[in-house]
N, C-alpha and C positions, 0 to 999 in steps of 0.2 A: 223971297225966302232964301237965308243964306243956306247954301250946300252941305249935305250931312253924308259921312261917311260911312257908309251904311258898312262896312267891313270890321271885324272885330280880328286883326291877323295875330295867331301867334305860332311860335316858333318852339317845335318842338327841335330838342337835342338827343341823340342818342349815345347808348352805350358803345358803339362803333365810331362813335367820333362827326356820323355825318348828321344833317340838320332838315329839317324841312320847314315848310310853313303853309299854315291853312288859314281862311279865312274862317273862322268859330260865326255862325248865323243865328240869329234867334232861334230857329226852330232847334238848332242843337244843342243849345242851352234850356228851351223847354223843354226838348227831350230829355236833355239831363234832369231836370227838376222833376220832369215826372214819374222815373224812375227810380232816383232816390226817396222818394213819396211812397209809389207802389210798392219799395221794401223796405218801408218801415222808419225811412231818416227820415231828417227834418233838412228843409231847404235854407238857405240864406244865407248869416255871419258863419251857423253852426258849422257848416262844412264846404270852406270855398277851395279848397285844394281838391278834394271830391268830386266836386260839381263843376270845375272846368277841365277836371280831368277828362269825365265822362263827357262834358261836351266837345272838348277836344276829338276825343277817341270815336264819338259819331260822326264829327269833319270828317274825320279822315276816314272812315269808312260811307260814307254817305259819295266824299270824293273818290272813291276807291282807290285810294291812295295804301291802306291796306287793307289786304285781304286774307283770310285764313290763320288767325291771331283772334283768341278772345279778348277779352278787356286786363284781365289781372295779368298774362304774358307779354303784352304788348306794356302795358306797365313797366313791367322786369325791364324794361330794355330801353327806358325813359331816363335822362337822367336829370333835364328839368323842362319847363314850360313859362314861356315868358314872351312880350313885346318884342318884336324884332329889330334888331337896330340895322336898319336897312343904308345900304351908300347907293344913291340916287342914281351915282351913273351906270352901277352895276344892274339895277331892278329895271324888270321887264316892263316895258307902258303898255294899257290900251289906248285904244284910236284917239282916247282924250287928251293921253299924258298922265293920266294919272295911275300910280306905281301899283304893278299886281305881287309882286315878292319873288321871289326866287329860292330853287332850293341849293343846297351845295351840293350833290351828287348829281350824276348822271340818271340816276333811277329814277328822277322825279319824286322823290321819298316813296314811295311804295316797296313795300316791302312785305316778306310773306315769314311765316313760326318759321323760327329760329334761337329762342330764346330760352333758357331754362326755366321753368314754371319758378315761381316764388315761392318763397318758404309761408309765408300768407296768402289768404284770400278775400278777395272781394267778392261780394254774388255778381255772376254773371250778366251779359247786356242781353235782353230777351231778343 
């Protein structure tokens, strides 16, 4: 069985300029979907900027990467979400060699409110 990379990494950017990156898991993508369900959306083409948001935003809070930030604040403070374009020699290996990601700061991306609430809102993550 050829090898699957069971990692889905992406790379948020912030409004501060610095970056991090999580690995997005199924379980945090079905979180997302069953949340958007439980209030009311519909899952799939209809809202894919939605539903990898909120899976994103479970990574990182799952990783507690951050903390004390709802969903729609921690938004405010995103400026996008996407693939990482990682350089090999700079990314961290496990014991196999194969590449874990890196953040650009010292903080490890975590991060705590700081952000001015949105002029929008999103329903909260329960």
């Amino acid at each position: 069985m050829a090898k699957i990379d069971v990692t889905n990494l992406t790379e948020v950017a912030y409004t501060d300029g610095t970056t991090n990156i999580i690995a997005v898991t199924m379980f945090d993508r079905v979180a997302a979907e069953k949340y958007v369900i439980t209030h009311g959306g519909k899952v799939g083409n209809d809202s894919p900027i939605l539903q990898n948001s909120y899976a994103t935003y479970y990574a990182l809070r799952r990783d507690k990467q951050i903390t004390g930030i709802d969903f729609n604040n921690w938004m405010a403070t995103v400026v996008a979400l996407g693939t990482p374009d990682e350089d090999e020699s700079e990314a961290e290996k496990d014991e196999d060699g194969d590449s874990l990601g890196k953040s650009s700061d010292s903080s490890n991306g975590r991060m705590t409110a700081s952000a001015e609430p949105p002029a929008y809102s999103v329903p909260a993550l329960a």
